[in-house]
Backbone bond lengths (Angstrom), bond angles and torsions (degrees), N, CA, C in turn:
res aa  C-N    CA-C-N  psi(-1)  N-CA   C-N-CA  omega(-1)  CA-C   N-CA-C  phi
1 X - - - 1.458 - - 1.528 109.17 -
2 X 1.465 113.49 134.40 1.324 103.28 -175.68 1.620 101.52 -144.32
3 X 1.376 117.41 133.21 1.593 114.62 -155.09 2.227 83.56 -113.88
4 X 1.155 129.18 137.71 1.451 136.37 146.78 1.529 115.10 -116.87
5 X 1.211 101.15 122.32 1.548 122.17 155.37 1.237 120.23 -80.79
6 X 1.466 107.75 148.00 1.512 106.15 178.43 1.984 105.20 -175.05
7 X 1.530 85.58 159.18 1.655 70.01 -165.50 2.036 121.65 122.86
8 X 1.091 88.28 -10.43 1.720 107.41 -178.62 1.606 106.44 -74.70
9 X 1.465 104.47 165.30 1.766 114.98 162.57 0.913 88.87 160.85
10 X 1.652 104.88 -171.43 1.439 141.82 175.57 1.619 105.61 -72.60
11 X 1.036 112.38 152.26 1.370 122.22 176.75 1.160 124.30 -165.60
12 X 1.719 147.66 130.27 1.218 123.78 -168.68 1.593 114.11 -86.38
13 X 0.984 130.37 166.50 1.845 119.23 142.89 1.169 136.99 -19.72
14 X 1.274 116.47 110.14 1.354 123.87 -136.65 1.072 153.71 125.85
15 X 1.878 87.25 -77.13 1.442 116.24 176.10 2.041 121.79 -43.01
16 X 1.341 88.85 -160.56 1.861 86.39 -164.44 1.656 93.05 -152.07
17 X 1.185 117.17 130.72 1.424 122.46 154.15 1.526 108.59 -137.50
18 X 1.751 105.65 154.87 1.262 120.27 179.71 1.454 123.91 -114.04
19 X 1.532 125.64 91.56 1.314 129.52 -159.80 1.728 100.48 -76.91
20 X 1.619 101.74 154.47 1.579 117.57 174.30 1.231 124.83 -111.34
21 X 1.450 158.33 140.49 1.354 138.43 146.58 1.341 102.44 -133.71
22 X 1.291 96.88 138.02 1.153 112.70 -163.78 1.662 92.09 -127.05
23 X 2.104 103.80 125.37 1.687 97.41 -168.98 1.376 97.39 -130.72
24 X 1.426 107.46 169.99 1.809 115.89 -151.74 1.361 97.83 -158.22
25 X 1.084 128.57 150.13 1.554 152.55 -144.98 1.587 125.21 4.48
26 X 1.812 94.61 67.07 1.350 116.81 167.75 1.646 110.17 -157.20
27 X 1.388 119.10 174.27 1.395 127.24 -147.31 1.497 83.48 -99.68
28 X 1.487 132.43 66.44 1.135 124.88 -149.40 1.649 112.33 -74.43
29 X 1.535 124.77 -25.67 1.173 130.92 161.87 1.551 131.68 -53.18
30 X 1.293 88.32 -7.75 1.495 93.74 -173.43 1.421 110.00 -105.81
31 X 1.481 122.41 -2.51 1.777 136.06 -164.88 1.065 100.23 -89.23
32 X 1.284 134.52 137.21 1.671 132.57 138.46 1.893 106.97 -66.13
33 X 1.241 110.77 123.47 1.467 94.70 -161.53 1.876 80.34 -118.33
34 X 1.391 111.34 -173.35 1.147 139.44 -146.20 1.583 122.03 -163.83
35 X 1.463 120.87 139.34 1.566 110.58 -174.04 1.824 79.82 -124.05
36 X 1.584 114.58 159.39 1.535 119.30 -157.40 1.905 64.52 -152.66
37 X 1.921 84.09 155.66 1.509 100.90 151.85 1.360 112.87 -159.57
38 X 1.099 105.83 150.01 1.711 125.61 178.40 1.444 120.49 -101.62
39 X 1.447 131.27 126.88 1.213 121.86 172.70 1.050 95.30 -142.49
40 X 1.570 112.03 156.69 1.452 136.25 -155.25 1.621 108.68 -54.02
41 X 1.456 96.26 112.05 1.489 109.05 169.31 1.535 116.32 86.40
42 X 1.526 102.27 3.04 1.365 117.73 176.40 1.464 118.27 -109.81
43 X 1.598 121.53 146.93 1.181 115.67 -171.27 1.726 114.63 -87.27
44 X 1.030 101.80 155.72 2.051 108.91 -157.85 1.655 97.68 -61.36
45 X 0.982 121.61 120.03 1.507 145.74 169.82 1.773 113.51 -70.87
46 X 1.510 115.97 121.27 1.468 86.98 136.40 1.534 124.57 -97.82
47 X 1.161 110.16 159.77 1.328 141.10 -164.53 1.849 108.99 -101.00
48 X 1.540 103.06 -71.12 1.183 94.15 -151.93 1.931 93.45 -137.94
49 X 1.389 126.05 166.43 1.321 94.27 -174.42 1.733 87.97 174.54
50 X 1.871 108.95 123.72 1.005 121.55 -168.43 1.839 125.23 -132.73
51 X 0.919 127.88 116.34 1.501 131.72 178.34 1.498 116.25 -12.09
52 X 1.284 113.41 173.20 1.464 109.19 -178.41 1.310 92.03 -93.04
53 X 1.384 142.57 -44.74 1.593 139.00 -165.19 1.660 102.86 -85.53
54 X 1.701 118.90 -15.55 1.396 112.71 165.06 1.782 93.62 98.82
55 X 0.795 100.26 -4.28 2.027 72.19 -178.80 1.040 115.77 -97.47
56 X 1.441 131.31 3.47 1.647 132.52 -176.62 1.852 97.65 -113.47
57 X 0.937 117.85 142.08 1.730 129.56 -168.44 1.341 111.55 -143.54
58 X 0.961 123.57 127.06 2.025 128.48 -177.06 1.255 96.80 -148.31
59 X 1.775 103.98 130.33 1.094 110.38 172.02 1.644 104.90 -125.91
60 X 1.292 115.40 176.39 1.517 121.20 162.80 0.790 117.05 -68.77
61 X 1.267 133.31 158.94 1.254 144.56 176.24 1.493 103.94 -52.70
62 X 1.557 99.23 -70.25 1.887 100.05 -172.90 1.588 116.86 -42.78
63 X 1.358 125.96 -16.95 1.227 133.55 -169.85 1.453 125.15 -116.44
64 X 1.286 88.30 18.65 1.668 85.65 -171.44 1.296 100.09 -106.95
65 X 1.536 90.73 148.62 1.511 100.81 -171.63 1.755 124.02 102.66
66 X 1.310 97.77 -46.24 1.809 113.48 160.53 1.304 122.37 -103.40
67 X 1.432 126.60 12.40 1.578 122.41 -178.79 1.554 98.83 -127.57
68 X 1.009 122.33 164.87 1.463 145.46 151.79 1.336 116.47 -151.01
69 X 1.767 108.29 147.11 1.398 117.78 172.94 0.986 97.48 -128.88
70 X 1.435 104.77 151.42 1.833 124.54 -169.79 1.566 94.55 -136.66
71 X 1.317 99.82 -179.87 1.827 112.70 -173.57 1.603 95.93 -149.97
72 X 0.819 125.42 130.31 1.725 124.11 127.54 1.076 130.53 -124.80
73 X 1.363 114.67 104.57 1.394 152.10 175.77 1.564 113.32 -23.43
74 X 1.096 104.81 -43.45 2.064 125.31 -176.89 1.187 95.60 -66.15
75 X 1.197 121.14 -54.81 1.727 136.02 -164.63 1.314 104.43 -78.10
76 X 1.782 131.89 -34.39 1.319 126.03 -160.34 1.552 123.61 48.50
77 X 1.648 93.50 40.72 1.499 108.24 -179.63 1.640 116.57 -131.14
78 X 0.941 116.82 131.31 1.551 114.24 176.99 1.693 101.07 -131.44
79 X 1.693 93.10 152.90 1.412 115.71 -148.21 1.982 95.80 -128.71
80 X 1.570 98.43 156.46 0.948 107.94 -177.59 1.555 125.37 -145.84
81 X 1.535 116.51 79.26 1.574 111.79 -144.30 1.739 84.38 -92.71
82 X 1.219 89.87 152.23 1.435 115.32 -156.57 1.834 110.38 -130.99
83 X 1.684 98.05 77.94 1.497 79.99 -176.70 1.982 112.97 -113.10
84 X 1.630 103.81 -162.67 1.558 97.31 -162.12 1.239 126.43 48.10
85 X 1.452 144.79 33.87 1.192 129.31 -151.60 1.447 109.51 -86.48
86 X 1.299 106.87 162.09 1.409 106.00 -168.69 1.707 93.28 -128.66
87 X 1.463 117.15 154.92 1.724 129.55 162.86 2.118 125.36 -22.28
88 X 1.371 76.84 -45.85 1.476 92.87 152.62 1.630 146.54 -58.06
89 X 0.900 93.33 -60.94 1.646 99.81 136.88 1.840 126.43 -39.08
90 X 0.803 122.71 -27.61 1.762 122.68 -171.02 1.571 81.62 -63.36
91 X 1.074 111.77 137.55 1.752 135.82 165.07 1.905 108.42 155.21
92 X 1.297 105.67 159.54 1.181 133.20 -156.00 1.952 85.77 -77.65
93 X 1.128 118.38 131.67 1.562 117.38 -172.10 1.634 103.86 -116.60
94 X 1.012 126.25 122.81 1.457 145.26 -171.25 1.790 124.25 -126.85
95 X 1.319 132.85 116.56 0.909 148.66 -164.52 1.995 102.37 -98.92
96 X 1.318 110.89 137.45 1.644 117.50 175.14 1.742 108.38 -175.98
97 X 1.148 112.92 -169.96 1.447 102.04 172.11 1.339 109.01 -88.87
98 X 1.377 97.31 160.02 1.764 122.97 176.66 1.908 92.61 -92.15
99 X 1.566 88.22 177.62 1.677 109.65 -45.94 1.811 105.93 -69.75
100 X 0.974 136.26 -5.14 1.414 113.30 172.22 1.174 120.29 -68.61
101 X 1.193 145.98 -11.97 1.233 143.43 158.40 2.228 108.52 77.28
102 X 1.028 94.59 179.68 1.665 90.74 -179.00 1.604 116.35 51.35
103 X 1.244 130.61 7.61 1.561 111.54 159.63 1.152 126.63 -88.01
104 X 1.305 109.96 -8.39 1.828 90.70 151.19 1.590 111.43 -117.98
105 X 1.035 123.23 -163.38 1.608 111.55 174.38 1.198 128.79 -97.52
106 X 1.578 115.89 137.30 1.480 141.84 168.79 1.768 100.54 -9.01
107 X 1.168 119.23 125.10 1.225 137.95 152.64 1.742 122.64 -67.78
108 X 1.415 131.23 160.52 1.354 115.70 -163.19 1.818 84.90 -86.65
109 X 1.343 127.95 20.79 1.435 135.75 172.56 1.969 97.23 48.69
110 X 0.914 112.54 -177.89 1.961 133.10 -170.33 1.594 104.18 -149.02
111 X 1.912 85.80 119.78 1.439 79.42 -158.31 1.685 90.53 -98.50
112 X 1.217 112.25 175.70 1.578 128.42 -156.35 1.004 122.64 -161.41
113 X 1.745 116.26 104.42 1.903 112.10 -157.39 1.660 87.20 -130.99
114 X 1.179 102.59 136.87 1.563 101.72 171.15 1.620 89.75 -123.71
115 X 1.055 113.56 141.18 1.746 141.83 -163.14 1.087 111.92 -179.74
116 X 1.644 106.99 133.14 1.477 108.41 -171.85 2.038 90.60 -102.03
């Protein structure tokens, strides 16, 4: 199983980025998958977290309202557009299944700093 992120940078307050992961040797249509984040000295969060067929969506509190996660199933990629962001947000962003997260292995995660 191999999870890639992609999709990270700098961004100011405000701003908007759209993260990717793209996952490989698993039945990936069949996962409720999940985007998690880590920031320095903090323990890995989930964030955001969506069905295997996509119609059920949960977000965190801190993120609701400015995040969405999407899936496409064909692609075996799920997405995580990321708008208004605020300082808070800066942490390393990581894709796995929901919601326990960690059954397959850690991705090199996409890191994501909004700083003006």
């Amino acid at each position: 199983v191999q999870l890639v992120e992609s999709g990270g940078g700098l961004v100011q307050p405000g701003g908007s980025l759209r993260l990717s992961c793209v996952a490989s040797g698993m039945f990936f249509s069949a996962q409720d998958m999940g985007w998690y984040r880590q920031a320095p000295e903090r323990q890995r969060e989930l964030v955001a977290r969506i069905t295997a067929g996509g119609v059920l969506r949960n977000y965190a509190e801190a993120v609701k309202g400015r995040f969405t996660i999407s899936r496409d199933n064909a692609k075996n990629t799920v997405y995580l557009q990321m708008n208004n962001l605020v300082p808070e947000d800066t942490a390393v962003y990581y894709c796995n299944e929901a919601p326990k997260g960690g059954v397959w292995p850690w991705g090199r995660g996409a890191q994501v700093t909004v700083s003006s």
